[in-house]
C-alpha positions as CSV (number, residue, x, y, z in Angstrom):
1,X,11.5,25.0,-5.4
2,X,12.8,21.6,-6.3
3,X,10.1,19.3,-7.1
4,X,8.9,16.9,-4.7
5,X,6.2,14.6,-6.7
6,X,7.2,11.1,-6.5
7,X,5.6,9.6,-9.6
8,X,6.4,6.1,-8.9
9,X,4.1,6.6,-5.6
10,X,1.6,7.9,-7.6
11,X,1.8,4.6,-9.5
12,X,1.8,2.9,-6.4
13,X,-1.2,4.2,-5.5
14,X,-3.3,3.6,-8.4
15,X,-2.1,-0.3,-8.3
16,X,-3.4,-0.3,-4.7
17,X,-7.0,0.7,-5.9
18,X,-6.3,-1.9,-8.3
19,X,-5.5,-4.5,-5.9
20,X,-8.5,-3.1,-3.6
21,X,-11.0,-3.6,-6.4
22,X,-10.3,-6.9,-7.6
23,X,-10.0,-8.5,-3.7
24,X,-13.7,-7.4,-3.5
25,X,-15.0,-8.5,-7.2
26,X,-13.9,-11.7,-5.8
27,X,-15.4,-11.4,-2.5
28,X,-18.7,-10.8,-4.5
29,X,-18.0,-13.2,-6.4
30,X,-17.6,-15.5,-3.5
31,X,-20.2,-14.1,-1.1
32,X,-22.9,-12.4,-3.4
33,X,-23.0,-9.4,-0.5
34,X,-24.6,-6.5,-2.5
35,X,-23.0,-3.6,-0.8
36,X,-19.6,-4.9,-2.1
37,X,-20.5,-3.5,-5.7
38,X,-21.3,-0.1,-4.1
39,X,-18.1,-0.2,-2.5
40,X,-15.9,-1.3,-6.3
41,X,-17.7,2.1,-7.9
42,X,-16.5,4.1,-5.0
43,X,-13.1,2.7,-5.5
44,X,-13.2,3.4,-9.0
45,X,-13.7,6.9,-8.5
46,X,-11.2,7.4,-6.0
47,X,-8.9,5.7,-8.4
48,X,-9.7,7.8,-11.6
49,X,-9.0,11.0,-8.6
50,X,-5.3,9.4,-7.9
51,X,-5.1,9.3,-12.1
52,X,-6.3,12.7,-12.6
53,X,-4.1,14.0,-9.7
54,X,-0.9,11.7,-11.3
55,X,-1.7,14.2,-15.0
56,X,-2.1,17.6,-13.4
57,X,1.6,16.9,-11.8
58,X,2.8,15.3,-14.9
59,X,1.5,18.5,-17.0
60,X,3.2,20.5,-14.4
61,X,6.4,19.0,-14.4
62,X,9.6,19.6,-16.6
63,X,12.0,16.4,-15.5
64,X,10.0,12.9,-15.2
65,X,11.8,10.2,-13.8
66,X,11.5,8.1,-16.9
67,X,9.7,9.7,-20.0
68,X,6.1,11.7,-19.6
69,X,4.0,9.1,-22.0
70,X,5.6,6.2,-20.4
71,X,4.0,6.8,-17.0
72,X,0.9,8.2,-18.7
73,X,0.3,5.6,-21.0
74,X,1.1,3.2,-17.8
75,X,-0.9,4.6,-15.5
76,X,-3.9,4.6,-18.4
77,X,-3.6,0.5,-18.2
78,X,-3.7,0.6,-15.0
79,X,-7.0,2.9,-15.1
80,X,-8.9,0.4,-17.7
81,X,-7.8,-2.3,-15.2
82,X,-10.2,-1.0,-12.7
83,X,-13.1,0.2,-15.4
84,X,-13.4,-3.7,-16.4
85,X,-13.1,-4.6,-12.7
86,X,-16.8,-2.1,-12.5
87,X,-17.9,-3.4,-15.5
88,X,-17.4,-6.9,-14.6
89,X,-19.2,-6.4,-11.4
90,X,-22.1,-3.8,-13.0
91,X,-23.0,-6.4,-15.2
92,X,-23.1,-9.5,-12.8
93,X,-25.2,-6.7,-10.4
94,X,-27.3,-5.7,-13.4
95,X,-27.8,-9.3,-15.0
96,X,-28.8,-11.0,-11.5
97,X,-26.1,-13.6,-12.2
98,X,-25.2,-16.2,-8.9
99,X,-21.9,-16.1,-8.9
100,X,-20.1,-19.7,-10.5
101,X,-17.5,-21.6,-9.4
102,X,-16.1,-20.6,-12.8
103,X,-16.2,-16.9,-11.8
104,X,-14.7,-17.7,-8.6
105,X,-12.0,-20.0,-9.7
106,X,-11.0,-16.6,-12.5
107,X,-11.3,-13.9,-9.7
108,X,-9.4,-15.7,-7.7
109,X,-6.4,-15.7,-10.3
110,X,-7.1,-12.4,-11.2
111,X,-6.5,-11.2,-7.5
112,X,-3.0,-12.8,-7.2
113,X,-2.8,-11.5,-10.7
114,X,-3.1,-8.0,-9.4
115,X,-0.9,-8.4,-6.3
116,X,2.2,-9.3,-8.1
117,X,0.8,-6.3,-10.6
118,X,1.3,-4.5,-7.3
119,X,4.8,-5.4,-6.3
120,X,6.2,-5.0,-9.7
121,X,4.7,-1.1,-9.9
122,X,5.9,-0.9,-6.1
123,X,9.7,-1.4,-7.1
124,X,10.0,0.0,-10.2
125,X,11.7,2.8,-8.7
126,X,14.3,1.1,-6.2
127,X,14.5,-2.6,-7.1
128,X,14.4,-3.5,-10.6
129,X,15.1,-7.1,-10.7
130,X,11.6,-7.5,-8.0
131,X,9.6,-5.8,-9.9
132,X,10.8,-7.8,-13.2
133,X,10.3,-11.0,-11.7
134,X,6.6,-9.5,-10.1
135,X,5.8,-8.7,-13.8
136,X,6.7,-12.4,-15.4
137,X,4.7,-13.7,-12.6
138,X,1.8,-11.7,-14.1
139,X,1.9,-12.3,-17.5
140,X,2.4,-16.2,-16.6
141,X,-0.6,-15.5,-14.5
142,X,-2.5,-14.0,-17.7
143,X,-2.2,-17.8,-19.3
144,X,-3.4,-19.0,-16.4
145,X,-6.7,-17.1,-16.7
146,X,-7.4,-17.5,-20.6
147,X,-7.5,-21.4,-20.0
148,X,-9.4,-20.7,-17.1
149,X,-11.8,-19.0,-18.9
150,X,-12.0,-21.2,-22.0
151,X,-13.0,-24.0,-19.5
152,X,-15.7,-21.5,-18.1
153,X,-17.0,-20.6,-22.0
154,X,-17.0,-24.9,-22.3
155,X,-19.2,-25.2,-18.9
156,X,-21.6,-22.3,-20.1
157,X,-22.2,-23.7,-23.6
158,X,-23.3,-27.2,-22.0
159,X,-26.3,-25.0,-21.0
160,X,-29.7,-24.6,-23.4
161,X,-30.8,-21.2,-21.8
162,X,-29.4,-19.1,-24.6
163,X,-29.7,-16.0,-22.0
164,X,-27.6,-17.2,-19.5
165,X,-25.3,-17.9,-22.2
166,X,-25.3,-14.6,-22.9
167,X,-24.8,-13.4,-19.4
168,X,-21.9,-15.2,-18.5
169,X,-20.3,-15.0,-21.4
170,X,-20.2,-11.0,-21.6
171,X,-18.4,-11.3,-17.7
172,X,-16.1,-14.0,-18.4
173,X,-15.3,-11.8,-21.5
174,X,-14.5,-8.2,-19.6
175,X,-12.4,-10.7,-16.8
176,X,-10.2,-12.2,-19.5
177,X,-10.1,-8.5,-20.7
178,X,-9.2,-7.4,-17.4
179,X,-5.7,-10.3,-17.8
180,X,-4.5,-9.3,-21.2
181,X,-4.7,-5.0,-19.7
182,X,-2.6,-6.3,-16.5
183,X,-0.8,-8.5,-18.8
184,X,0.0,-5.2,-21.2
185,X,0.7,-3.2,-18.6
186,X,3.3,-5.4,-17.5
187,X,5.1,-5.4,-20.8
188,X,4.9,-2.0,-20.7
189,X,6.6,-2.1,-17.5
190,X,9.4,-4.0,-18.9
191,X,9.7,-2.3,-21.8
192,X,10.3,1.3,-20.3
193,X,13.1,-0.8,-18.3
194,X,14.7,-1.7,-21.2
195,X,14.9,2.0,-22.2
196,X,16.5,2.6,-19.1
């Protein structure tokens, strides 16, 4: 029976649950709803499903459309995209931070971040030039969020309570995190279309 598992959907799919995520850290972020964290650690678990689906085809198959670690080690970044999108929004839960203008300002890049993430892993398959130009726009994007953040590590340190410090500190951290993995991924992306 010829094989009918489109891993480039599966791809797909996992950068929707990317995109998903990050649009409701930053409506957290924005609104401080509660129930929005619930939702990000429900997400997560349907995403790591999609990944764990993705490797149980992978193992199963002979012929990959490009080569077997490529869209593993891909889809992995993807995956830790989302874990420091549920860290970032454990921690802000669990260390009863308000939400910054700072922390908005970085979500907000993250999430156009992780919509062009989204186009680029949506045409890898049948438009290669889109998807290129979707994964420069990332990785400009990812400069974009370490001066961000270094402005937001400036604000914080203005600040003499040495535990807030240390609470907004650890989240701006796992966000720039969150850039460079979307920013790796992306280099990935380009570099398996080099191989091409």
């Amino acid at each position: 029976m010829k094989n009918k598992i489109n891993f480039f959907d599966m791809l797909k799919e996992q950068s929707s649950y990317v995109v998903k995520s990050m649009t409701l850290l930053n409506e957290y972020c924005t609104t401080s709803k509660e129930e929005l964290a619930d939702i990000i650690i429900l997400l997560e678990e349907e995403a790591d499903e999609v990944r764990r689906k993705l490797i149980t085809h992978l193992n199963k198959t002979y012929i990959t459309p490009i080569d077997r670690e490529d869209l593993f080690h891909l889809s992995r970044l993807l995956d830790e995209i989302i874990d420091y999108i549920k860290t970032s929004v454990d921690e802000i839960h669990l260390f009863k931070i308000m939400p910054n203008e700072d922390l908005i300002k970085i979500t907000t890049t993250l999430l156009e971040m992780t919509n062009h993430l989204y186009d680029a892993i949506s045409n890898m398959e049948r438009d290669e030039k889109a998807s290129t130009a979707a994964a420069y726009k990332v990785k400009h994007l990812e400069n974009v969020v370490d001066s961000l953040t270094k402005h937001a590590y400036a604000n914080v340190f203005e600040s003499d309570d040495f535990k807030m410090i240390f609470k907004y500190a650890e989240i701006y951290k796992h966000l720039n995190h969150t850039a460079d993995v979307a920013d790796s991924a992306m280099d990935f992306l380009l570099d398996i279309f080099a191989k091409m």
